[in-house]
TORLUMKOL-564615 format. One record per residue (C-alpha): residue in three letters; x, z, y. Coordinates in steps of 0.5 Angstrom, whole numbers, plus 500, padded with zeros to 3 digits. Layout:
ALAXZY/...
//
This chain:
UNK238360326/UNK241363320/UNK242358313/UNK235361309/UNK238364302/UNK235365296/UNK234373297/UNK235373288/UNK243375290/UNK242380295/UNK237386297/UNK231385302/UNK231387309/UNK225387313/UNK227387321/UNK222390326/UNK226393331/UNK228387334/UNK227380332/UNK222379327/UNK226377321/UNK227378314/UNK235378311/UNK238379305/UNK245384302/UNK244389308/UNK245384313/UNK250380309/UNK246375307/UNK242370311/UNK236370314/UNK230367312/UNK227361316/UNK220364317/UNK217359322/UNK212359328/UNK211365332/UNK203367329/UNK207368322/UNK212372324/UNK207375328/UNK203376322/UNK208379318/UNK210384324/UNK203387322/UNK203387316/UNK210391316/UNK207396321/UNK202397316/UNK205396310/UNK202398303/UNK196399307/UNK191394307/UNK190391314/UNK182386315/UNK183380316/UNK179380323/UNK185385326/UNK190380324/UNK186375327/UNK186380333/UNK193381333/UNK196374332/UNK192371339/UNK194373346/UNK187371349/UNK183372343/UNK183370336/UNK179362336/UNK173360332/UNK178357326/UNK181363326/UNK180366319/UNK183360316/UNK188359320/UNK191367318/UNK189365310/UNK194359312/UNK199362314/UNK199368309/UNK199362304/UNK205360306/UNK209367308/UNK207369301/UNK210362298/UNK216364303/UNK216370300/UNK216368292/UNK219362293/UNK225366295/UNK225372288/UNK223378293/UNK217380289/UNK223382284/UNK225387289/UNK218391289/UNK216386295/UNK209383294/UNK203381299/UNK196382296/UNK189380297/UNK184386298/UNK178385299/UNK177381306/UNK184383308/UNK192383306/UNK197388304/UNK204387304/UNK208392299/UNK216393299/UNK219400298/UNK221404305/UNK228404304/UNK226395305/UNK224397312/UNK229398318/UNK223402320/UNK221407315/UNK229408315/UNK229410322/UNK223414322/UNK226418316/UNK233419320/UNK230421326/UNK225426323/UNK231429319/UNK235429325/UNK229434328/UNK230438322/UNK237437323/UNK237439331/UNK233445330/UNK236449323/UNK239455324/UNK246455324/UNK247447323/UNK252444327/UNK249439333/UNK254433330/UNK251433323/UNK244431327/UNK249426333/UNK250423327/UNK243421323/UNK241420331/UNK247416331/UNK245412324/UNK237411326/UNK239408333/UNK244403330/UNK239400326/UNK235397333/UNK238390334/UNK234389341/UNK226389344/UNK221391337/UNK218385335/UNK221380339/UNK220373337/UNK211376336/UNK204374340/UNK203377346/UNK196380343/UNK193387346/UNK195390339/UNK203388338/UNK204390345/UNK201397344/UNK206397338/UNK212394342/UNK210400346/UNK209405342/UNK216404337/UNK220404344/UNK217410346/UNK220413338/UNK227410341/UNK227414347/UNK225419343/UNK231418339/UNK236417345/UNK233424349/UNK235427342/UNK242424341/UNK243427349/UNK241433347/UNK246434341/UNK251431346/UNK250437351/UNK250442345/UNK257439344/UNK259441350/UNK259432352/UNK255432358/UNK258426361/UNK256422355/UNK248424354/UNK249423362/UNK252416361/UNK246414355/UNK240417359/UNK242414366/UNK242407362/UNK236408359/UNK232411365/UNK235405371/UNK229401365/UNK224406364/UNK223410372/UNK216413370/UNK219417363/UNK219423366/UNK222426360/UNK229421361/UNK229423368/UNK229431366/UNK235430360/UNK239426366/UNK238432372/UNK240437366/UNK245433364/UNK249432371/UNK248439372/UNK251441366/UNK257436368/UNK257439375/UNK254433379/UNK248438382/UNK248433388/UNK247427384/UNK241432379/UNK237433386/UNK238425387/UNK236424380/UNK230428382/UNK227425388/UNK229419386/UNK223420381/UNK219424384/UNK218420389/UNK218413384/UNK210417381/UNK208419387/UNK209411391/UNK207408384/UNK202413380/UNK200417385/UNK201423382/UNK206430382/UNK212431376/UNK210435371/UNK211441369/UNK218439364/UNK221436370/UNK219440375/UNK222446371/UNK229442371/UNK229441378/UNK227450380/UNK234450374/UNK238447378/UNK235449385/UNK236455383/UNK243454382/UNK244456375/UNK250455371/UNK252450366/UNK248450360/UNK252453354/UNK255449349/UNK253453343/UNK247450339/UNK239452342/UNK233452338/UNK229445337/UNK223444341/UNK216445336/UNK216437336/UNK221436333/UNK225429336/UNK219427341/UNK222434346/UNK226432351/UNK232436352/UNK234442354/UNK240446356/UNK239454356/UNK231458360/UNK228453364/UNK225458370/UNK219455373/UNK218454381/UNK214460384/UNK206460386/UNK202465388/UNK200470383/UNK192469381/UNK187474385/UNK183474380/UNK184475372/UNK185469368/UNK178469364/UNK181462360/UNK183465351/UNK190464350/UNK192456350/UNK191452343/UNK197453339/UNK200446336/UNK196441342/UNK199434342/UNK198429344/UNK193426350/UNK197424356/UNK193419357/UNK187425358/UNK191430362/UNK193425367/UNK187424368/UNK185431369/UNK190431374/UNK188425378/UNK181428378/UNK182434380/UNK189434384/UNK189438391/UNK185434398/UNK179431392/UNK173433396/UNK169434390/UNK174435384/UNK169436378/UNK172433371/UNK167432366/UNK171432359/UNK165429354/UNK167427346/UNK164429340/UNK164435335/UNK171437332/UNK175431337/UNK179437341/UNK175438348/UNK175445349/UNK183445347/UNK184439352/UNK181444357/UNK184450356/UNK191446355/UNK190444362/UNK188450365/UNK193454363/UNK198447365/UNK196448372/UNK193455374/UNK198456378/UNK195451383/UNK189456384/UNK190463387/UNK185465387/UNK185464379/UNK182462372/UNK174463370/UNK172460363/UNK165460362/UNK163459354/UNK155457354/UNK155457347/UNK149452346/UNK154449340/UNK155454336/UNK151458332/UNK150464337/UNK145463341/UNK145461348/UNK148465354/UNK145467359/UNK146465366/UNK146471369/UNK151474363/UNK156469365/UNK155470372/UNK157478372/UNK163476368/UNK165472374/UNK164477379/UNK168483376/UNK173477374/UNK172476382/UNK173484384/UNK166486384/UNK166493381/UNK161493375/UNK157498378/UNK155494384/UNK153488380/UNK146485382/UNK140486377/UNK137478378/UNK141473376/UNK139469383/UNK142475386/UNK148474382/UNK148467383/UNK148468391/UNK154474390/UNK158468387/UNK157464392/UNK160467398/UNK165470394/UNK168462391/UNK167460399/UNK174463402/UNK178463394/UNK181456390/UNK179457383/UNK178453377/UNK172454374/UNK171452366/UNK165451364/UNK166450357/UNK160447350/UNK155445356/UNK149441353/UNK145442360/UNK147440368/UNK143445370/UNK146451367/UNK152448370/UNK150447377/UNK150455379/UNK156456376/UNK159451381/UNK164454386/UNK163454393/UNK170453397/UNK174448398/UNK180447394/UNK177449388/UNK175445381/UNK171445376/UNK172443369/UNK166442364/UNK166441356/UNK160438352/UNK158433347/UNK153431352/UNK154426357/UNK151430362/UNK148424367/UNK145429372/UNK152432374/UNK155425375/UNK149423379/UNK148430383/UNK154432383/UNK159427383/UNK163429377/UNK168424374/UNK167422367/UNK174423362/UNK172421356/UNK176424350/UNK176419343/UNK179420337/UNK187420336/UNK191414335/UNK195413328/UNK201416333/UNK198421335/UNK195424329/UNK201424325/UNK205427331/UNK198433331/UNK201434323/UNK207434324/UNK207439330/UNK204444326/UNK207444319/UNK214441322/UNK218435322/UNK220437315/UNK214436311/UNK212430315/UNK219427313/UNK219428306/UNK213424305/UNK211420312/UNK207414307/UNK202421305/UNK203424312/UNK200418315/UNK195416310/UNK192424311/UNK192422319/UNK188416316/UNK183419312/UNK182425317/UNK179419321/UNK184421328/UNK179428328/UNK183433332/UNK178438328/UNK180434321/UNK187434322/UNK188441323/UNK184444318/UNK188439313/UNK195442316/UNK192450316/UNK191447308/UNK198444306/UNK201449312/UNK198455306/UNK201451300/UNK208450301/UNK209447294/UNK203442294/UNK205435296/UNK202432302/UNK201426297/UNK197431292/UNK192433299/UNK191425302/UNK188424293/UNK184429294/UNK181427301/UNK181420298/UNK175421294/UNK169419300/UNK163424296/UNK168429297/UNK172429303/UNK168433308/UNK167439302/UNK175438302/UNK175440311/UNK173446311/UNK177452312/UNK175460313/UNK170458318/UNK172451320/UNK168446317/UNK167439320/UNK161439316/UNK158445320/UNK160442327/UNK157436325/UNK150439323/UNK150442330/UNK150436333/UNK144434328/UNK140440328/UNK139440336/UNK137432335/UNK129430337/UNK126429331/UNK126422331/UNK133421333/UNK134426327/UNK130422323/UNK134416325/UNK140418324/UNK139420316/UNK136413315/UNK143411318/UNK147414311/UNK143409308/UNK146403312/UNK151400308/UNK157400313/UNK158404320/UNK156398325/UNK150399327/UNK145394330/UNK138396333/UNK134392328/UNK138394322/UNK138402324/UNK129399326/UNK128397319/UNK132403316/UNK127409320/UNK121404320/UNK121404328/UNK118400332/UNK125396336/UNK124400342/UNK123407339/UNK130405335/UNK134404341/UNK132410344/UNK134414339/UNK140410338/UNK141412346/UNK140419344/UNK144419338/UNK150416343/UNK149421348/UNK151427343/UNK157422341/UNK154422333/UNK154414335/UNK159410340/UNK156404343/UNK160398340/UNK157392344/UNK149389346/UNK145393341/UNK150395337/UNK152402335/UNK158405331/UNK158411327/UNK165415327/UNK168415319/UNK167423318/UNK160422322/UNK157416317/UNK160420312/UNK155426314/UNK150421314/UNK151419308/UNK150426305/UNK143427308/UNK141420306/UNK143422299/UNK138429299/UNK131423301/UNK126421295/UNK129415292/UNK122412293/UNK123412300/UNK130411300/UNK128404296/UNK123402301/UNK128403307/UNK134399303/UNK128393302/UNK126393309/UNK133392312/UNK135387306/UNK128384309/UNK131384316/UNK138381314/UNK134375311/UNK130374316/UNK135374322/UNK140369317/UNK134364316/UNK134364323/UNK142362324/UNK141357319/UNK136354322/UNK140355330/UNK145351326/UNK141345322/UNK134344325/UNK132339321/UNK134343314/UNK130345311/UNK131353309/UNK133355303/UNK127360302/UNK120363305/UNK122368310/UNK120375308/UNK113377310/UNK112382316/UNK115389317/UNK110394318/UNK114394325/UNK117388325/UNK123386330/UNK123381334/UNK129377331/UNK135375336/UNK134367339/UNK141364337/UNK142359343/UNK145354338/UNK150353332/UNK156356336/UNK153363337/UNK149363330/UNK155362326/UNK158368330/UNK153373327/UNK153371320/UNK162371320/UNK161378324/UNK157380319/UNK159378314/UNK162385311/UNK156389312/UNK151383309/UNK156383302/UNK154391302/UNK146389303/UNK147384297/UNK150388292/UNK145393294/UNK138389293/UNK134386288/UNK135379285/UNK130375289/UNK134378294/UNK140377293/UNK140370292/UNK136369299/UNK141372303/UNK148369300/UNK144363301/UNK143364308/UNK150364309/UNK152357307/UNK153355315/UNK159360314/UNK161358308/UNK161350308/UNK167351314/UNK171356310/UNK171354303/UNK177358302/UNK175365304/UNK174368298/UNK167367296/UNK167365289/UNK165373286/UNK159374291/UNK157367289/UNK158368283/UNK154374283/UNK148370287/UNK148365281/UNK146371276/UNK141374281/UNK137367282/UNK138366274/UNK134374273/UNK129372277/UNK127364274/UNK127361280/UNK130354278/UNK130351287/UNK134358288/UNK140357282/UNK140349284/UNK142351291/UNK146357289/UNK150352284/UNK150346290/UNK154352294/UNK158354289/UNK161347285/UNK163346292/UNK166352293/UNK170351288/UNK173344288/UNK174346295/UNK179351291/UNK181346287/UNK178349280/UNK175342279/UNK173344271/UNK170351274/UNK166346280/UNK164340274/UNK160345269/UNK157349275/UNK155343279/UNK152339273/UNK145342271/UNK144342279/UNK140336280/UNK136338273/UNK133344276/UNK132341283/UNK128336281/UNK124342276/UNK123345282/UNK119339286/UNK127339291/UNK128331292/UNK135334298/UNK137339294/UNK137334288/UNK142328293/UNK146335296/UNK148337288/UNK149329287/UNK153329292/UNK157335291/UNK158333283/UNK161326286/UNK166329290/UNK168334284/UNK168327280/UNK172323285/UNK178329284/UNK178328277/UNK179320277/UNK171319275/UNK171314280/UNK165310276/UNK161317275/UNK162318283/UNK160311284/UNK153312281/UNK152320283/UNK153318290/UNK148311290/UNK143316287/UNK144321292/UNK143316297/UNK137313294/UNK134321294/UNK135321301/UNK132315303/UNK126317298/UNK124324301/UNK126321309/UNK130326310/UNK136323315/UNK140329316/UNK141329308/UNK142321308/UNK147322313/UNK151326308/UNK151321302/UNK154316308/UNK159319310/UNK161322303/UNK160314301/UNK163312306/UNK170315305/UNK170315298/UNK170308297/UNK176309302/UNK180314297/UNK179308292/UNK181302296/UNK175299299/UNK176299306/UNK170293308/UNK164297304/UNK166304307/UNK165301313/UNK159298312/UNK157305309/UNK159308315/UNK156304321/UNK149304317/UNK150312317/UNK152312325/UNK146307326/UNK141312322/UNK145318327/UNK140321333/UNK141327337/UNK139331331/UNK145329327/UNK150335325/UNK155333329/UNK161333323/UNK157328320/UNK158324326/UNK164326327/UNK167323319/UNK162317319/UNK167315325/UNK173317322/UNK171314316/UNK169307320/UNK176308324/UNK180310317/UNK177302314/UNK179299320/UNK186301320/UNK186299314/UNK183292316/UNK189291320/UNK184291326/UNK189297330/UNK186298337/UNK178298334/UNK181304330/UNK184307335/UNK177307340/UNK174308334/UNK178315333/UNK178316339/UNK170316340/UNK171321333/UNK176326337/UNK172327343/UNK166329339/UNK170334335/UNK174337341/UNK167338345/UNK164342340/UNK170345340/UNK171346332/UNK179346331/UNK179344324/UNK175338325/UNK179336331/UNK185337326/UNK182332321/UNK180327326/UNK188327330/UNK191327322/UNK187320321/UNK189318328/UNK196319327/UNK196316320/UNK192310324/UNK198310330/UNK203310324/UNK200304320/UNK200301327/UNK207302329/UNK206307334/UNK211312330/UNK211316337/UNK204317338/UNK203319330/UNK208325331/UNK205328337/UNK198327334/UNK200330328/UNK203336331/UNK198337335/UNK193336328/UNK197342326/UNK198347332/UNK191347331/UNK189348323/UNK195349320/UNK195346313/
//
């Protein structure tokens, strides 16, 4: 490992293309000791996101292989606390490098020209341009190409987890590399060096067999170099690589190379050929490419033109060829998807790629039921077919049923593909099946169509939004690689804000394509603003908003009643009681609306009871919640803060049985929901931190004697992870209990907050906020929220070196406890007792404190009061000399923790046991349970 340098005498340079690293002077420099694998993974993710705000729960995802652990959250804000240490403690911000908090997230900030990265991406995107510019030399782009290559130092992101989101990223930046070396091959080929784009492609290929792309630049390259045989090798080799391993056929970029050099055509010239649409993502081609021959079509091909631009959705189209490959005894593909997500061009795309597998031809059929024509009639349809087939207008049968019987026998000795196109209905499908082997169907709708799937054994191919990659890649193919290439930052950020809508993509590249002169920069401003960003998609006739109204119009009225309650739902995750309170339906009515709602895909399902709503599509929501009377919008916004209370009480108590709640739950709903049974304390806190977004938006939105309740409902989460950021909404609570002169309330609320902020080390902050706590709580008639506020101020009082004030606080907290018979709170004021009267010298009364506390303990205890009043008894032990009841104290203490699997108690406890072995001369022991303590929870 290089020595780490202070990056103050040298210019920053982060690494991703490669192991992970930050060096200084361009490389010259040394390298920063970054540390553990999980803060080089996290840096990895911010760099990929750089400049953008990544949440805190995705980092959490991508830091863990198996998934993120209960202490997540606190083990990430570690972790960026010591990166941004790292990087403070080294001058980086004076090169423009900053890591932020926004939000319930981070960002990281650094100019592109710090990123090996962004500096690849900008070369090979202008070595595209490069490569396809009329009379440019093919050296100037071998050089860029050259230059962007240079810049990998080995695997992407070596030295990171192994989590699902920094694997796909592995693979997605090794895949812009091959991109890079099929285009250096290229140019190399235009240069008249067929040897050496072989030599670069043969080496690649030997790790990459299935990249078809690599296979057909090395049979092109062989060729031209006069090794046929070897191409034809090459060839075979692959084809019968996908056939043995995917089970599929070359496509047709390959197979295209295999008929050029079957075909026995010369060397491909040495003079430059016109780049590829897409830029640095095309493979290379060496002269016309003739196709292999098929059997001209019987009939017509009925499908319009192919879409101009498609991109992307390999994936898709893999799948459609799986489904509908030849032998199938019933190839039926069901493409189901939203409105605007693509699923008429993936059809048309892929009949167009594969027609030639029918003879007998194409046949496409647009029943309509989405636009704003009315529906088709069968019969009409069925006539296209049969003149399409042969049948002579005149002699076409009058009855649709005798048109449909025509059809039959004619499709029972012909192989044709039959696109049936904007479905909404199985059984206007059905008749346009055709009859004989070998033929296939294709079907579009927004609709699941489970009758077709059932009857007619039609295999599903779902069709999602884009991915980041795949949006930008839609942009670039319609306004060049140039455009892209001179504001990649505002390129993505449009991909971003189009929310990876194929539809949204293209209208805002027809926008920026007809303005040349505007920057990207300038569009992605315009489309930043939410209230506007649906009126700014919309060009000539397209329009996200019309698409999505469709969909909405055709709803059943309670769906569509449903889904405009949606627009007031304060995030696009979506429960059934939420969505139930918002539409004031009874809980069975809302599922199956929200069932509806899924079947057109204007919501995705997200999990048990949970729904997602697309951001376009929440955004349209939004629009027709604005237009609903502002009483019945108040009324709607009541009743789900309403079921948030009643929902977080339940938590709270699934947590701490014996506490009492922190306010009466509200009374019962019109329709009221059955609320969901928490199992115990481990499924209740994850509800509240899954939550915990979506209920800040619901706080912020309600009336005071609201708002307060609800962030009080959230103490369970917010004791264990008092340094996440809750001080504002706190703070925002404390304003709202005082407005509604509810004294009990501000006594909680002050208690929640002081010790929130002497958890943040603010103790002036926590000594003035806590100090009228026990006054209120003993106005409102509160003797445990009297010894909890008591209890707090000590702790804060302690920290100040108040030792005699603490004392007293700490006696009376207790003395409260035993007053009001409330064992839970009791226990509390042991244990802190106890292990104050530790941090100030007196180990025999702590242990004293802490056995009575353990002896006052039953089943109904919290377990982390058990488990500190045994590290308090194991801590004054060892402290008396008296090693081995210390350690089988701790010991005991430690097998609590780990069994209710809450790492950061467990990593206290092993602190204390490490200190324990340490002042007992085990120093081998202290190290490896210190180690282990961090492992855990990193401090």
């Amino acid at each position: 490992m290089a020595e780490a340098v202070d990056l103050r005498g040298g210019v920053v340079e982060f690494r991703l293309l490669g192991a992970v690293a930050v060096v200084a002077a361009g490389g010259t420099g040394g390298e920063l000791r970054l540390g553990p694998e999980r803060r080089r993974s996290l840096l990895a993710v911010l760099l990929l996101h750089r400049g953008r705000a990544v949440p805190l729960a995705r980092l959490a995802g991508a830091l863990w292989a198996d998934g993120p652990p209960a202490n997540a959250r606190a083990a990430v804000q570690s972790q960026v606390s010591r990166l941004r240490a790292l990087l403070a403690g080294h001058g980086a911000d004076r090169y423009g490098v900053r890591l932020e908090t926004v939000g319930d997230g981070y960002c990281l900030r650094l100019p592109a020209a710090a990123l090996d990265l962004e500096r690849f991406r900008t070369l090979t995107a202008g070595a595209g341009g490069a490569a396809g510019a009329a009379g440019r030399e093919p050296a100037a782009a071998l050089a860029v190409l050259e230059e962007a290559l240079a810049l990998w130092h080995g695997p992407a992101l070596a030295g990171t987890a192994g989590s699902p989101l920094l694997d796909a990223w592995r693979q997605t930046l090794e895949d812009n590399r091959l991109d890079a070396v099929e285009l250096l091959a290229e140019q190399h080929l235009r240069l008249g060096r067929p040897e050496r784009a072989a030599e670069l492609l043969r080496a690649e290929r030997a790790a990459h067999p299935l990249r078809e792309s690599l296979a057909a630049g090395l049979v092109l390259a062989l060729h031209a170099a006069g090794r046929p045989a070897e191409a034809l090798a090459c060839y075979r080799h692959t084809h019968d690589a996908l056939a043995a391993r995917l089970g599929v056929d070359p496509g047709a970029a390959l197979r295209a190379a295999h008929a050029y050099v079957r075909h026995g055509a010369p060397a491909a010239p040495a003079a430059p050929a016109a780049a590829p649409a897409a830029g640095p993502t095309a493979g290379p081609t060496a002269g016309p490419l003739p196709v292999e021959d098929a059997d001209p079509p019987a009939a017509p091909l009925l499908a319009p033109p192919p879409p101009r631009g498609f991109h992307g959705r390999e994936d898709e189209l893999a799948r459609l060829d799986e489904v509908l490959s030849p032998g199938r005894e019933w190839p039926i593909a069901l493409v189901t998807g939203p409105a605007g997500v693509g699923k008429t061009a993936l059809a048309l795309h892929w009949a167009h790629r594969q027609g030639e597998r029918f003879p007998g031809g194409v046949l496409f059929a647009d029943l309509g039921r989405f636009g704003d024509r009315p529906d088709r009639e069968l019969g009409e349809v069925l006539g296209e077919f049969l003149i399409a087939l042969g049948v002579p207008p005149r002699e076409l049968p009058a009855e649709a049923a005798a048109r449909a019987a025509r059809y039959e026998q004619l499709t029972r000795t012909r192989r044709v593909l039959v696109v049936v196109d904007d479905a909404r209905e199985s059984a206007r499908v059905r008749p346009l099946l055709p009859a004989g082997a070998g033929s296939a169907v294709l079907v579009t709708s927004r609709h699941r169509l489970p009758g077709l799937i059932a009857t007619e054994l039609a295999r599903p191919v779902p069709l999602a939004v884009l991915g980041p990659e795949q949006s930008a890649g839609l942009l670039a193919r319609v306004l060049g690689p140039e455009r892209i290439a001179a504001d990649p930052a505002a390129a993505r950020e449009l991909a971003e804000l189009c929310g990876g809508l194929p539809l949204a993509l293209r209208i805002t590249a027809a926008k920026a394509a007809a303005d040349p002169q505007r920057a990207l920069a300038a569009l992605a401003g315009r489309l930043r603003d939410e209230r506007r960003r649906l009126g700014h998609l919309a060009a000539d006739e397209l329009s996200v908003t019309s698409a999505l109204r469709l969909s909405h119009e055709q709803l059943p009225p309670t769906a569509a009643r449903l889904f405009r309650a949606l627009g007031l739902h304060p995030g696009p995750l979506v429960d059934t009681r939420s969505a139930a309170a918002l539409a004031d339906l009874e809980h069975h009515a809302a599922a199956e609306a929200l069932e509806q709602l899924a079947a057109t895909h204007l919501v995705d399902w997200a999990g048990p009871e949970e729904y997602v709503l697309h951001d376009l599509v929440w955004l349209y929501a939004r629009q027709l919640a604005a237009a609903v009377d502002p009483s019945e919008r108040a009324a709607a916004l009541g009743r789900l803060a309403d079921r948030y209370l009643r929902t977080g009480l339940a938590a709270d108590a699934a947590v701490a049985p014996d506490s009492p709640p922190c306010c009466e739950p509200p009374a019962a709903g019109r329709h009221p929901c059955p609320e969901p049974e928490f199992t115990g304390a481990v499924q209740a806190l994850r509800w509240l931190g899954a939550h915990r977004e979506t209920l800040g938006r619901v706080i912020a939105a309600a009336a005071p004697e609201r708002a307060w309740q609800l962030v009080l409902t959230q103490w369970p989460l917010i004791v264990r992870r008092t340094r996440d950021g809750w001080v504002p909404q706190l703070r925002f609570a404390l304003a709202a209990a005082v407005a509604s002169g509810h004294p009990d309330g501000e006594s909680q609320v002050r208690a929640l907050l002081g010790w929130v902020l002497f958890a943040e080390e603010r103790l002036a902050e926590a000594a003035d906020c806590l100090a009228p706590a026990p006054g209120l709580a003993d106005r409102a008639g509160s003797p445990v929220g009297r010894a909890v506020a008591l209890v707090n101020l000590a702790a804060v009082q302690a920290a100040r070196g108040e030792t005699t004030a603490a004392d007293r606080g700490l006696a009376e907290a207790l003395e409260t406890a035993l007053a009001a018979e409330n064992r839970r709170t009791v226990t509390l004021a042991l244990h802190h007792r106890a292990h104050h009267l530790l941090a100030t010298g007196r180990p025999r009364p702590a242990l004293e404190q802490a056995l009575r506390g353990l002896e006052l303990a039953d089943e109904r205890t919290p377990f982390a009061h058990r488990v500190r009043l045994h590290t308090a008894c194991g801590e004054a032990l060892a402290a008396l000399g008296r090693h081995p009841e210390a350690r089988s104290r701790l010991l005991l203490a430690l097998g609590e923790a780990e069994r209710r699997g809450e790492d950061r108690d467990t990593a206290e406890v092993l602190r204390s046991l490490a200190r324990a072995e340490g002042a007992a001369g085990r120093v081998g022991a202290a190290i490896g349970h210190w180690q282990q303590a961090e492992r855990l929870s990193p401090r």
